[in-house]
C-alpha positions in Angstrom: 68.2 -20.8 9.6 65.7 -21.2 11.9 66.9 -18.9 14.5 67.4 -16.0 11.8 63.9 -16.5 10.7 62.2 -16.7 14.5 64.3 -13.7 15.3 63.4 -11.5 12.6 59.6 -12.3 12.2 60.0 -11.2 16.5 61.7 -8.1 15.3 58.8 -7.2 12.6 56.1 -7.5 15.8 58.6 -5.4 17.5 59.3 -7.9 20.2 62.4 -9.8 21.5 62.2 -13.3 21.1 62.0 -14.0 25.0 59.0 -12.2 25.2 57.6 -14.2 22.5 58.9 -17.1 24.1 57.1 -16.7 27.2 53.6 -15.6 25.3 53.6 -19.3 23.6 54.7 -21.0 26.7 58.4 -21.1 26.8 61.2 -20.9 28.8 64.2 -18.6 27.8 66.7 -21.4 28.3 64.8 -23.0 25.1 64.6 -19.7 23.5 68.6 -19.9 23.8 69.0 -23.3 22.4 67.5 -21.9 19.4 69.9 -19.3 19.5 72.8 -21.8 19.5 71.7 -23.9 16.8 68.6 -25.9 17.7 65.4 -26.4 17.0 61.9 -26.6 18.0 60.0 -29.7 18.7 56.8 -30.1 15.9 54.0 -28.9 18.5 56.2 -25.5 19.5 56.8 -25.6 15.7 53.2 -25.1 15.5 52.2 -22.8 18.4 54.9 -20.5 16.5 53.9 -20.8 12.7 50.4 -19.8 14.4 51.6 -16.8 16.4 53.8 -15.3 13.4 50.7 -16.8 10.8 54.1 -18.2 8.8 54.3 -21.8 7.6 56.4 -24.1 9.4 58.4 -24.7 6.5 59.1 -21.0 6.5 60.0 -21.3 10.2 62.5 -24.4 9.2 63.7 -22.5 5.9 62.2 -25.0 3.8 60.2 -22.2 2.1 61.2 -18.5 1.2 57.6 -17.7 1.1 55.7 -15.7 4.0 52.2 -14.9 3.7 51.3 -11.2 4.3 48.0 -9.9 3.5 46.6 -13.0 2.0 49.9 -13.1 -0.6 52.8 -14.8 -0.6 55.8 -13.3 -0.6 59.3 -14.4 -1.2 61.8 -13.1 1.7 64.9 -13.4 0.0 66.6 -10.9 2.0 66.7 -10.5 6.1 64.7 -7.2 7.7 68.0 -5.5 8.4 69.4 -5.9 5.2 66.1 -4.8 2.8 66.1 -1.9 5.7 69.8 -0.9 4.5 68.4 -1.2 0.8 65.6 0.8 0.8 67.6 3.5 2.7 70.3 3.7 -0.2 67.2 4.1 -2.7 65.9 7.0 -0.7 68.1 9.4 -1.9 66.9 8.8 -5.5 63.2 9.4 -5.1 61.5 12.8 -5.4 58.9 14.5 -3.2 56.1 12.8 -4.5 57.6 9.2 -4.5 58.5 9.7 -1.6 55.0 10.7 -0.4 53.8 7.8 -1.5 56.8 5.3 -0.2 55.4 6.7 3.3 51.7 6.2 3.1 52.3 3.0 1.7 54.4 2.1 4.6 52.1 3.7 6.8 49.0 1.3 5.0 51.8 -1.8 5.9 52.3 -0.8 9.3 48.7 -0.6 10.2 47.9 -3.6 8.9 50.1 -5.9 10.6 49.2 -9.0 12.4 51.3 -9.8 14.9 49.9 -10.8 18.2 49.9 -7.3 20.7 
């Protein structure tokens, strides 16, 4: 669970999670553990929850809720599978939905918050 969530919160700042990894002070051979199963120790815990500005029990999966904008929001779904969703509703919207499908994703996208 933890993995899943560390990697896709790296994929929503567009990052890999090595990367990350090395901007909070970590070495890929941890970033790998993670990948196998394990799990970070309470102060990397943290330094991540405060990077992705997630909870720790998000991190941990102890919480479907992820704060974005101020609200929170239940992830029930990963990125890649809301992704394959929204592209099988495409097809159903009209010119004008899907005007405004694309300045609200354009409103999301330059509001993120992930660390540059």
């Amino acid at each position: 669970m933890f993995w899943e969530r560390f990697y896709n919160l790296c994929l929503r700042c567009g990052k890999k999670p090595n990367p990350v990894g090395k901007e909070v002070g970590l070495s890929s051979g941890i970033i790998s553990k993670w990948k196998n199963g394990g799990i970070p120790n309470g102060e990397t815990l943290m330094k991540l929850a405060k990077y992705f500005d997630v909870s720790t029990d998000y991190l941990l999966g102890l919480s479907p809720y992820i704060q974005i904008d101020g609200e929170l929001v239940k992830m029930e779904y990963s990125d890649e599978l809301l992704k394959r969703k929204i592209t099988e509703n495409l097809s159903e919207l009209d010119n004008k939905e899907l005007m405004r499908l694309w300045e609200l994703s354009e409103d999301i996208i330059n509001g993120k918050k992930c660390k540059d």
